[in-house]
N, C-alpha and C positions, 0 to 999 in steps of 0.2 A: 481838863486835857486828858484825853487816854489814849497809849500806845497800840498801835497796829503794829502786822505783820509783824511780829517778831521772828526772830532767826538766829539761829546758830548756826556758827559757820557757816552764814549766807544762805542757810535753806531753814523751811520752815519744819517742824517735826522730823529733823533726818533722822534716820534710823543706822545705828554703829557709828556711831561717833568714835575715835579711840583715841582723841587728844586728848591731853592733863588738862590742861585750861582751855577749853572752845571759849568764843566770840560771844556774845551778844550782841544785838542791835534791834533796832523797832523803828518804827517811823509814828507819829503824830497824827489824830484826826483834824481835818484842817480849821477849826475853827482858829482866830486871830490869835494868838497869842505867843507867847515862849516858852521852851522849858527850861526851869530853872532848878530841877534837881531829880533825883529817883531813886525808885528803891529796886531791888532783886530779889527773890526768895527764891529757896530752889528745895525740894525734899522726894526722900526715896517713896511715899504714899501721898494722892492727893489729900487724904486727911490732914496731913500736918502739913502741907503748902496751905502755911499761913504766916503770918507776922509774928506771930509767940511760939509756935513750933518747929518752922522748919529747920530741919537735922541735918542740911546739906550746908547751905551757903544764905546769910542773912545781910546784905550791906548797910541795911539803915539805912536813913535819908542823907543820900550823897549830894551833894551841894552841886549841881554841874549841868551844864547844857547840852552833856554829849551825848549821843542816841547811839553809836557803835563803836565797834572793836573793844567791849569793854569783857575784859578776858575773865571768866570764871575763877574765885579766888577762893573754894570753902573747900571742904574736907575731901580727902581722896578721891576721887569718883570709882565707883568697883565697876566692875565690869559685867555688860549684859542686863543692865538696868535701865528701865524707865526713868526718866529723873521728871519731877513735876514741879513747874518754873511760872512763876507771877511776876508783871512787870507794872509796876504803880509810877505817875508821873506829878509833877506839881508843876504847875505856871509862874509867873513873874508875881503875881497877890497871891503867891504860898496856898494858894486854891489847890488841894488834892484831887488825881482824879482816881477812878475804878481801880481795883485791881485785873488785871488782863491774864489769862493763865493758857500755856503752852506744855509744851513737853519734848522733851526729846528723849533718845534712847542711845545708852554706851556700847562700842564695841568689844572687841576684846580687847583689852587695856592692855594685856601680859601675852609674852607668849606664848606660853601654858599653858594660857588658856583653849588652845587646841588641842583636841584630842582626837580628831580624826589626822588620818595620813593621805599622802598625795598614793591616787592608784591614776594606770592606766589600763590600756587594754593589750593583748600578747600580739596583736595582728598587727605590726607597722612594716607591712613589704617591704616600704621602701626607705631604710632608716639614715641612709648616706648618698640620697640622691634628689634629683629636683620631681620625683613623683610624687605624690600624696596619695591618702587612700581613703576607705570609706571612712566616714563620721562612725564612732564608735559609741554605743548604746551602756547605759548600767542600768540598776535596778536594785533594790533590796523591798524585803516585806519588813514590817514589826506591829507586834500587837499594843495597844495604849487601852487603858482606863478609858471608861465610859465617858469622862464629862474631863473637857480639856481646859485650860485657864487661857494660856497665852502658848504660844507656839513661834518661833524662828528658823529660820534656815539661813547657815552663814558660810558662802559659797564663791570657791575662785577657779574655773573653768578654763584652763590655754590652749588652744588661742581664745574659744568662745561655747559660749555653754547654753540649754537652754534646759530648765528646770521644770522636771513634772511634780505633781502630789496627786495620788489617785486620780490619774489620767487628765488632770488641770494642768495648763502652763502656768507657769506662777510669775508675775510681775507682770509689767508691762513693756521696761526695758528689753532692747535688742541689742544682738550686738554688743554682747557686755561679758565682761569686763572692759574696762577702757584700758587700751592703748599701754605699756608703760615700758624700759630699757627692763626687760622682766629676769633676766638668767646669763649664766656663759651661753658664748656660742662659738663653733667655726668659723670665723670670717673667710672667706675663700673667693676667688676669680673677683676679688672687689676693681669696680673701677676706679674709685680712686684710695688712697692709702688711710690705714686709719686702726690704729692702735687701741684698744676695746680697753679702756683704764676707767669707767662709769662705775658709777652705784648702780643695782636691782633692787628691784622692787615690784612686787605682785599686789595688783589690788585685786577683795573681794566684796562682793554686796551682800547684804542683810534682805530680808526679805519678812513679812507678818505671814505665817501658814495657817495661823490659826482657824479660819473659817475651812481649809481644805482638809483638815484632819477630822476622823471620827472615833468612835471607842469601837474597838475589836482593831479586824486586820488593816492594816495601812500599806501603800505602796509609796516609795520614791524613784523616780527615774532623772536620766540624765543623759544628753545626748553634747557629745564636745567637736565643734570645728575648726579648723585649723588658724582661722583669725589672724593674728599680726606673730603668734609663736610658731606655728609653723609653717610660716608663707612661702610658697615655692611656685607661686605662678609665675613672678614679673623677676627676672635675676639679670636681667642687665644691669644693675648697682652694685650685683655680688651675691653671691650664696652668704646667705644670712642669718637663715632659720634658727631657731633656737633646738626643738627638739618634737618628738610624736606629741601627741594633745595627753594633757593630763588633769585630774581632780582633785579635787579637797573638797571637801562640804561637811558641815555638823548641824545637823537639825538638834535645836532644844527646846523639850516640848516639856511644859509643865500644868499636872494634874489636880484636879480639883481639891487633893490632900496635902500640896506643897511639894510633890514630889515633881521631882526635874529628870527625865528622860531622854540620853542622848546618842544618837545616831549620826553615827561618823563615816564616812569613806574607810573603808579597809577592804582586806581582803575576803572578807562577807560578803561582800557585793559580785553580785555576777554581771558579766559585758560579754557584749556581743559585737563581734570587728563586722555583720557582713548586712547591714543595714541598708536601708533603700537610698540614702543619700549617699552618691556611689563617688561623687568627687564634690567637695564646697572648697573653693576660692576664693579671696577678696576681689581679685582683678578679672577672672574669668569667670565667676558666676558658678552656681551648682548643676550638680546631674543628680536627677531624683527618679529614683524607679521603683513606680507603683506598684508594679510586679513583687517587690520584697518588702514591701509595707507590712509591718507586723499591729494586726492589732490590739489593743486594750494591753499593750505591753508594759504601761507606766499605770499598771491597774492593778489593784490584789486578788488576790487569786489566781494571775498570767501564768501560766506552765513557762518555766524558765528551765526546762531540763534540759534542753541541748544549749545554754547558753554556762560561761565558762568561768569560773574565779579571777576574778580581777585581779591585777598583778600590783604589787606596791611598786611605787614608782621612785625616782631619784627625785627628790624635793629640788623646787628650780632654786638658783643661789638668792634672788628675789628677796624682802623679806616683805612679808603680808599688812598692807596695812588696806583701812576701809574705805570704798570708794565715795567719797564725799564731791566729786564735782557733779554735774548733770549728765544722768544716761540716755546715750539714744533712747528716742520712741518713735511711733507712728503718728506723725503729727496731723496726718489730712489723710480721707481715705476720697477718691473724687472719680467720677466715669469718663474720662476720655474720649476725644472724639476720630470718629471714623474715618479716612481718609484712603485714598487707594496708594499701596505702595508698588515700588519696583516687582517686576516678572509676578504680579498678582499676591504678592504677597501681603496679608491683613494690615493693613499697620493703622497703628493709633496714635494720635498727639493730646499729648498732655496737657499743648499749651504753650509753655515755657520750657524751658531745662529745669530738670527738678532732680533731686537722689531720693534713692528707696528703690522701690521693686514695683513691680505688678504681678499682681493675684488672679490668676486663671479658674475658673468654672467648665469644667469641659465632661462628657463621658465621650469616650473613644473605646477603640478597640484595645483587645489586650497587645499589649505591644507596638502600639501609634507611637511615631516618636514626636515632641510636637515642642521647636523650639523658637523661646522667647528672645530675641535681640534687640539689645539697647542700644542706640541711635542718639549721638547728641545733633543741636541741629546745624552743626561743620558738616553733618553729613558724614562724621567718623564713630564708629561703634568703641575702638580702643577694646574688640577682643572678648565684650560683654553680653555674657550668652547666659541663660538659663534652659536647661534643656528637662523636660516632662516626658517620661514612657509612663504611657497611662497603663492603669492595672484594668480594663475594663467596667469598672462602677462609674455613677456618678460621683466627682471628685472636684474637691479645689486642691490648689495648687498655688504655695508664694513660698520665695528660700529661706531660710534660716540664717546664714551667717557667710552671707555677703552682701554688699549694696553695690548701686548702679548709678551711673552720671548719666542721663538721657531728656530727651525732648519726646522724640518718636518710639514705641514698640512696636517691632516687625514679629509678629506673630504666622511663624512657619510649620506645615503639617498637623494644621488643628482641623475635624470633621468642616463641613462645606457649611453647617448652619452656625458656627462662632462666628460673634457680633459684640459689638463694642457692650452689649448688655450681660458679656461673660468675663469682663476683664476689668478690673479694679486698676487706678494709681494708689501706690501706698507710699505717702512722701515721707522721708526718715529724714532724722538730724540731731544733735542734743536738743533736749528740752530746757532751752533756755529762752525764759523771758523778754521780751519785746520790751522796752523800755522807752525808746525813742520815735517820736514821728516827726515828721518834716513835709509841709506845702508849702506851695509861694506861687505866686502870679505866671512863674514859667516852667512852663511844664517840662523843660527839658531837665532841668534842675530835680523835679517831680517824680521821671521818669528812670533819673540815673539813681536818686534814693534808693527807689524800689529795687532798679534792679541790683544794688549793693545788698539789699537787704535778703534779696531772692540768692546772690550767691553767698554770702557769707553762711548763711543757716545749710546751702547745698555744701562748703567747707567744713562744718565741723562734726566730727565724727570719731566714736571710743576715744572723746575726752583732748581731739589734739584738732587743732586747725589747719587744715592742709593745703597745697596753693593749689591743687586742682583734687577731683573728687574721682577721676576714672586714671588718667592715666600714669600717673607718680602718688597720690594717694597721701602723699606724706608732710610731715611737720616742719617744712623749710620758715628756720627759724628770720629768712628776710623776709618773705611774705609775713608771715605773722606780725614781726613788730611793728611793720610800716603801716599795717592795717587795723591795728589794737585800737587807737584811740578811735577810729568813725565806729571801730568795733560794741567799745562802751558808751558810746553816744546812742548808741540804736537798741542795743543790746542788755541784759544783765549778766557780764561777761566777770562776776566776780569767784565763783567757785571754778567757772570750767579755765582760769585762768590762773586760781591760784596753784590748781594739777597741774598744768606745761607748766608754767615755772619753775616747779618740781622738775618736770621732765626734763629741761634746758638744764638744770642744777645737775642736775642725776648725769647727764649722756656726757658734761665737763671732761676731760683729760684732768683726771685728779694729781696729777705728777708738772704737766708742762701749765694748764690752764688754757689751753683750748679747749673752744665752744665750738662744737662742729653744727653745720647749714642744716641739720634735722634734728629734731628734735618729738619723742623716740628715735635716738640713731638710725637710719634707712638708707645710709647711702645722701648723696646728690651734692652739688658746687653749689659754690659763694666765694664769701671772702670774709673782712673783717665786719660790715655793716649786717651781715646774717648772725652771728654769734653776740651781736649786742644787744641783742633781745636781750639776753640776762639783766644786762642793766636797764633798757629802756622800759621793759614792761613792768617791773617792780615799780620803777616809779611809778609809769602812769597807773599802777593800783595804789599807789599815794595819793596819789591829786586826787584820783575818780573816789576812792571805796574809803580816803583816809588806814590803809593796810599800811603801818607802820611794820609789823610782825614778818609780815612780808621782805624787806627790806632788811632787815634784823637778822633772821633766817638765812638770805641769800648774801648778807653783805663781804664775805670770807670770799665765799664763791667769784662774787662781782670783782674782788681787789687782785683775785687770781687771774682773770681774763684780761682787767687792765696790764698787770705785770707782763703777760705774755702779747698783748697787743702792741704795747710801750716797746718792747723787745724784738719785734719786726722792723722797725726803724734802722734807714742806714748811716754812715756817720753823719751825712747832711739833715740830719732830722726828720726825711721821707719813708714812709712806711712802703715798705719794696717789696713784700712778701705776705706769706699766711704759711699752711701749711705744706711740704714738700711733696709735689704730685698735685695740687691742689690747684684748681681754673683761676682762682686770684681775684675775682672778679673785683666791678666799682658799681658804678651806677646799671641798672640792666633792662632791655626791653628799652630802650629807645624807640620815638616812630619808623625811625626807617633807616637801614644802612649807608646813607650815600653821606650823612651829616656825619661831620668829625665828632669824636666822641670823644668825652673826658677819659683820661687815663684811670688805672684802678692805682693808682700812686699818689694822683691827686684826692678823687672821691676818700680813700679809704684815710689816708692823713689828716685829713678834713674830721672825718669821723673817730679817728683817737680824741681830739680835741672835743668833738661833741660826749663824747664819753667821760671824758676827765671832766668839762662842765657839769654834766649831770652829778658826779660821783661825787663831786664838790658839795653840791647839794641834799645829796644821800646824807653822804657826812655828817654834815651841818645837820640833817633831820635826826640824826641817830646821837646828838651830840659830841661828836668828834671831830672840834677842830683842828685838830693836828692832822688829820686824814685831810680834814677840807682846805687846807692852807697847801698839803700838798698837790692836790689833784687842780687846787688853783695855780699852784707853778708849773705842772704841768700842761695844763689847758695854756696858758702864756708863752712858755717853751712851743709847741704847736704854732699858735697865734704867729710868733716871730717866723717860723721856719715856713710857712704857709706865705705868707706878705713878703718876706724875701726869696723864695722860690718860686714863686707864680705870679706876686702882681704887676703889672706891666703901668709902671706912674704913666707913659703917655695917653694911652687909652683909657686906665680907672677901670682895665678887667683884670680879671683872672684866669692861669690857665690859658683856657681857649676863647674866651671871651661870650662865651654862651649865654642863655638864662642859667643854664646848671650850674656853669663853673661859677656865676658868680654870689648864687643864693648859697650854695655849701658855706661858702666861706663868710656870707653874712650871716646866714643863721644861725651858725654853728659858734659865732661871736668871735672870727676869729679876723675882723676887719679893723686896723684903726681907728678909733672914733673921728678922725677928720677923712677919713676917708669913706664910709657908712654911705651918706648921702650922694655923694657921688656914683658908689657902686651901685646904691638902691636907683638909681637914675640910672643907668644903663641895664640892670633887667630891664625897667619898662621900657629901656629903646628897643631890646633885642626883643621881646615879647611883640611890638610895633612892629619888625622889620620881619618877625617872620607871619605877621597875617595873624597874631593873636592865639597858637598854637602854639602846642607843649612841643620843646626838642629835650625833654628828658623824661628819665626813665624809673620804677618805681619809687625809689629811693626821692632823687629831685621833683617829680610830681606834686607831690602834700607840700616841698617847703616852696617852690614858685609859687605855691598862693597864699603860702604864709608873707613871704619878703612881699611882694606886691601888696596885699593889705597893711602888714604893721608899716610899709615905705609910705604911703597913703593915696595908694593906686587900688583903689575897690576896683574902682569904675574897669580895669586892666583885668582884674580876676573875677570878674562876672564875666565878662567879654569872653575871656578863653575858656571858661567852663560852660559858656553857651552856644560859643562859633559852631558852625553846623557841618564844614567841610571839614575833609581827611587832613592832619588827622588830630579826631575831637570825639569828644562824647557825643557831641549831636551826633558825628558821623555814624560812628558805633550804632547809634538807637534805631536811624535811619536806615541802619542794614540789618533789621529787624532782630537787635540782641535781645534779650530776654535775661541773660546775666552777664556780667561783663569777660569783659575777653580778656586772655593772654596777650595778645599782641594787636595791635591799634587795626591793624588792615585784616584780622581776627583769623590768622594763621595759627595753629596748634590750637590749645584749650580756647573753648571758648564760655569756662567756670570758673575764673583767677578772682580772688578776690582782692586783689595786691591794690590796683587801680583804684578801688573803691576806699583808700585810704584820701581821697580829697571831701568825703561825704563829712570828715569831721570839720573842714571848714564852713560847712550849710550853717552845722551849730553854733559853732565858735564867732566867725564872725557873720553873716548873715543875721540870724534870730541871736547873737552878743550870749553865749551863755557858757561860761568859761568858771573851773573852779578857783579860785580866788586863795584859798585856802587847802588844806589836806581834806577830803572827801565831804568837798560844796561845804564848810563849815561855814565859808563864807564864799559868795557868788557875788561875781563881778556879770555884772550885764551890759554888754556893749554893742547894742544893734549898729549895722554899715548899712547904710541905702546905697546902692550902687545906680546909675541909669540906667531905664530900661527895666528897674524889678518895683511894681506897685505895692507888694504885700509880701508875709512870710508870717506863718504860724508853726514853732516848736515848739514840741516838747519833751520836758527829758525827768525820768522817773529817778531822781538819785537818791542814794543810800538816806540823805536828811528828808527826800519825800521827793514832791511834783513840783518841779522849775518849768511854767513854762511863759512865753514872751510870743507876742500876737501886736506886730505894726503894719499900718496902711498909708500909703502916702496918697493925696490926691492933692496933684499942682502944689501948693504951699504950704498945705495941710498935713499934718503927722498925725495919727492917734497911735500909742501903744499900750499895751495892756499887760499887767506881767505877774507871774504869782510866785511865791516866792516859800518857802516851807516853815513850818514850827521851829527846826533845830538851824535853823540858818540866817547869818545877818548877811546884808545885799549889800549894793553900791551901783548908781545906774550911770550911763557916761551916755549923754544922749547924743542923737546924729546931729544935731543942730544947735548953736547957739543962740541964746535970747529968752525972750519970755516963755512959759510953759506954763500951763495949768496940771498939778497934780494932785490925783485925790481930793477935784471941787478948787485948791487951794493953789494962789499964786506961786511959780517960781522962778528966780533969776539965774537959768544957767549958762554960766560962763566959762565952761572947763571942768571944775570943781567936780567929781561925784557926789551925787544926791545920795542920803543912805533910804534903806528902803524897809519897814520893816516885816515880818513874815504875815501871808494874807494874800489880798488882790488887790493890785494898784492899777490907775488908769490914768496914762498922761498924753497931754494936747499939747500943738505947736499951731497956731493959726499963721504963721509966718510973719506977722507983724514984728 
């Protein structure tokens, strides 16, 4: 048996690590079998990553079957080191396999370890107003040693930065730094009220330079946009800004003698305020004028004499740690197709709605002004413009440090012979992992996957998931939690999730324990079901990734949100409030205004109780029963106040009698057990009288098709997530969506990923593939055939390896087929009772789960 992909901290060889104990984990080559134990080695030279020398960390052969979160346990780790890591594994017959070797590299452990300083540039026109100005330029030379060993650059840019070494970009990353609550700031004209009591924090990246350095003279440049710290386009939320763009960076470059060479930001460096990039926005796009293009300026040798001492800057309150989730990149670069736009203007479609930019090829006149307009396809731009004054050369042209939500580019005042063979798509997003795929016999099922998949990747961006990609931009913590779990179904959502939950931790009210509806703070409404992302998505990195640490970390945080949630309550035990000034919201985005809507007194009461449920559970995982006993009297306290305030004994609803009102209060377990069956029999009537259609709204969406299946109405929730009329997914697809919409009749955004939190029921109950245990240690597999659906093939790439389940039903006949991984024991609950053939060999099932063991099984139903 031998380990793959190994990881720390969820990535493979990441560079600046700066935690004491990182992670380990690996996954198994699939041949049949088990692990039954492992070893670790970890050392400062690969010489001595071995079993008799290594000088870091040795665990011996540890007796155990677990493949992750197994936390670094050996000597200090220093900082700015290579660490060189072996991962040996042993089977069920004590069969050894390979050793497997990896590496990764430490950040700066210590503060100290800094020795550059924050600089900025002396040009900020506009330093107490909603203007911004240009992108501001630095530079330094220094001379190195002939023959280089290894080289870094360790760099935090605000709002966004883009790194030269003798006139090379350096990474790949855009748009980077990610996202974080970074500094003080003014809060000012806020729309709604909101007390700045967060943690800061600056993240920076690591980078290898080594290939871009040579012996004699060297250049470094640096160009900063104003990103998420200095954002002043969009202020209907509030003036918010943190401060002018500022830098840090230390290049450490070591010589072929041992000698360590370090080049820090100071006031050495020279900047330049009056550069070609004359305005960069997130929400409005950049202004770039060729005209002031400097060349070979991040080059050695560049004549920098009219450029000016960079000025040392106020270090932001922040404090610096390394960015370890996934950074934008350029995922797709593709040609677009031609089409004729409004009053003749070029325009191109992409296709789909997609975020990133497009890359123009043009020469024009000196002083052509030639501007690029992003288009989603509502047919709303939302504002998003790139504008190009050509310098008269042949020239490309793509922005730096903004991105765009579009379908079409309208391409304006470009020469008369631009053609779709001058213009690139450049689709951006985190570069995060595909993990999941999903088919089955109905394509509408098919079709809404994808486009879940197409919008979630267009949502996330500098490290945060946001409920639209052009016109709010930001980290509405309802969206997010409701769409986490289809999130890690499709996705490897475990690094760029375990940053927001930092961020939801960090943006807390450290005094009251409020969890405000963004996360990076940005403004925007909710209510109590948006701030429980702190709790909801911790766990689900329990179930999904087995992130124990996680939970552990946040669990203070969590017990502060409960207290101040519990604490919104009136004396009738109804949660009546949130914050003062605050929209209050419940359930949101219903189909259509004319239906009575749950109150947000009901939805959000409902939801203290799904929280003290969960936190019970937390508990219990953290070993603290006294916490779990309480959060179980509190979830019971709930239960009673709920059932005597809303349920109505002659009808067996609640509230309003809705699908909505009456799943909160099943799901959330807040139904008496003799009354359960009854309420789950009136979703399916209400579900029946309204034509097989959702009457609720993000929140209620994902659980109607939970209560409908666990009640054992499949046949109910296939029917509504295939119905074809308004308002439905079919309908949506039928009016030619591409990603899913904000609102069903596809008013406002039409890039929410909110909706697409039912894609996790494809997994769960369609292809049965549910964690069973903390991160798949053990999987439960439960395929539903529903009528009307012939087949379904999933799969899902989890942390113990490849789950995946492939059934066909024809008339009587079942075939499934299911694979199951090295580090994981199964359990099958098949659709059908009776005889079955499994793996060649009779079986009798009668209820009972089959266990399953890791490998590929294949079982038959002839319906006899």
């Amino acid at each position: 048996m031998r380990s793959e992909h190994i990881t720390i901290e969820y990535r493979e060889h990441p560079l600046g690590v700066d935690i004491s104990a990182p992670r380990f984990g690996w996954t198994a080559d699939q041949t049949p079998g088990k692990q039954t134990a492992y070893a670790i080695i970890a050392a400062v030279t690969p010489e001595r990553c071995n079993e008799n020398d290594a000088d870091l960390w040795n665990t011996g052969k540890v007796l155990s079957p677990e493949n992750a979160q197994i936390a670094y346990a050996g000597k200090t780790l220093p900082s700015r080191t290579r660490v060189y890591c072996a991962v040996r594994l042993w089977d069920e017959n004590d069969n050894a396999g390979p050793w497997q070797n990896t590496w990764f590299e430490t950040g700066f452990m210590n503060e100290s370890d800094w020795q550059a300083h924050w600089i900025d540039d002396m040009h900020a026109p506009h330093p107490d107003d909603y203007r911004s100005g240009a992108a501001p330029m630095f530079r330094r030379e220094f001379q190195l040693p002939e023959k280089i060993v290894s080289a870094r650059a360790y760099i935090a840019g605000l709002g966004m930065y883009e790194l030269f070494i003798n006139g090379s970009r350096i990474g790949d990353a855009v748009l980077a730094p990610a996202q974080t609550n970074y500094d003080e700031r003014k809060l000012r004209h806020m729309l709604y009220p909101f007390k700045d009591r967060t943690k800061k924090r600056v993240l920076y990246n690591v980078y290898d330079i080594t290939a871009q350095l040579t012996g004699g003279l060297n250049a470094v440049g640096i160009i900063l946009g104003t990103g998420w710290y200095d954002q002043r386009d969009r202020t209907v939320e509030g003036w918010m800004w943190y401060d002018s763009p500022r830098v840090i960076a230390q290049l450490e470059i070591i010589d072929a003698s041992g000698r360590t060479h370090i080049i820090g930001t100071d006031t050495s460096w020279k900047s330049y305020g009056a550069g070609p990039i004359i305005h960069n926005g997130i929400f409005t796009g950049e202004i770039f004028d060729a005209r002031r293009d400097i060349s070979g300026w991040a080059n050695a040798g560049f004549s920098d004499a009219s450029w000016i001492a960079a000025r040392r800057a106020r270090p932001p309150s922040g404090t610096l740690h390394a960015q370890l989730s996934p950074p934008d990149i350029v995922t797709n670069t593709f040609t677009p197709a031609a089409v004729t736009g409004p009053d003749n203007v070029r325009r191109f479609d992409a296709g789909r709605n997609v975020t990133g930019w497009a890359r123009i090829r043009t020469k024009g006149e000196k002083g052509r002004t030639i501007t690029i307009r992003y288009v989603e396809d509502s047919g709303q731009d939302y504002s998003q413009t790139d504008t190009f004054i050509c310098g008269g050369e042949s020239e490309m042209y793509e922005p730096s440090f903004t991105w765009h939500s579009f379908r079409y580019v309208d391409v304006i005042g470009a020469p008369e012979s631009f053609s779709e063979q001058d213009i690139d798509i450049r689709e951006v997003h985190a570069d995060v992992l595909q993990t999941g795929s999903f088919h089955c016999s109905d394509e509408t099922l098919n079709d809404l996957y994808r486009l879940f998949c197409n919008t979630q990747l267009a949502n996330m961006h500098c490290g945060v998931p946001s409920d639209c990609p052009h016109r709010e931009r930001l980290g509405y913590t309802g969206d997010g939690q409701i769409a986490a779990e289809a999130a890690m179904y499709a996705f490897d959502m475990s690094a760029f999730y375990t940053k927001w939950v930092t961020d939801i931790a960090d943006a807390q009210n450290s005094e009251t324990g409020f969890v405000p509806h963004t996360a990076p703070f940005g403004g925007g409404g909710g209510g109590q079901p948006w701030g429980s992302a702190l709790v909801i998505i911790p766990w689900l990195m329990h179930r999904f990734y087995g992130d124990r640490r996680i939970l552990d970390g946040n669990y203070d945080a969590m017990k502060k949100w409960l207290r101040y949630f519990a604490a919104c309550r009136n004396e009738r035990g109804i949660v009546t409030h949130e914050e003062p000034g605050s929209w209050f919201l419940g359930d949101w985005c219903t189909p259509t205004g004319e239906r009575p809507k749950l109150t947000p007194e009901y939805v959000n009461t409902c939801y203290l109780g799904y929280n003290a449920l969960l936190m019970k559970d937390i508990a219990r995982a953290l070993g603290n029963e006294t916490d779990a006993a309480f959060y179980a009297e509190l979830h019971a306290a709930v239960a009673a106040t709920v059932h005597h305030e809303y349920f109505d004994a002659v009808t067996g609803d609640y509230s309003i009698g809705s699908e909505g009102a009456n799943e909160f209060a099943l799901m959330f377990g807040l139904v008496p057990d003799e009354h359960r069956a009854r309420v789950a029999e009136n979703i399916a009537r209400h579900v029946a009288r309204n034509g097989y259609h959702f009457d609720t709204g993000i929140f209620g969406t994902p659980l109607l098709l939970a209560a409908l299946t666990d009640c054992g109405f499949i046949d109910d929730a296939f029917r509504i997530m295939t119905v074809k009329d308004f308002p439905s997914f079919g309908h949506m697809l039928a009016s030619g969506a591409t990603t899913l919409w904000e609102h069903w009749r596809g008013g406002g955004s039409r890039n929410h990923p909110m909706f697409g939190s039912v894609c996790a029921w494809l997994f769960r109950s369609l292809a049965g593939i549910v964690p069973a245990a903390p991160g798949f240690s053990k999987v439960r597999i439960r395929p539903l055939i529903p009528k009307g659906l012939s087949s379904v093939t999933a799969e899902h790439l989890s942390i113990r390896g490849l789950i995946a389940v492939s059934w066909e039903q024809t008339g009587e006949s079942i075939s499934i087929s299911v694979v199951i991984p090295p580090h994981a024991d199964a359990h099958i609950e098949l659709p059908r009772t009776g005889r079955w053939v499994m793996d060649g060999r009779p079986e009798a099932f009668i209820g009972t789960p089959l266990s399953l063991s890791s490998g590929t099984h294949a079982l038959t139903f002839s319906g006899k």
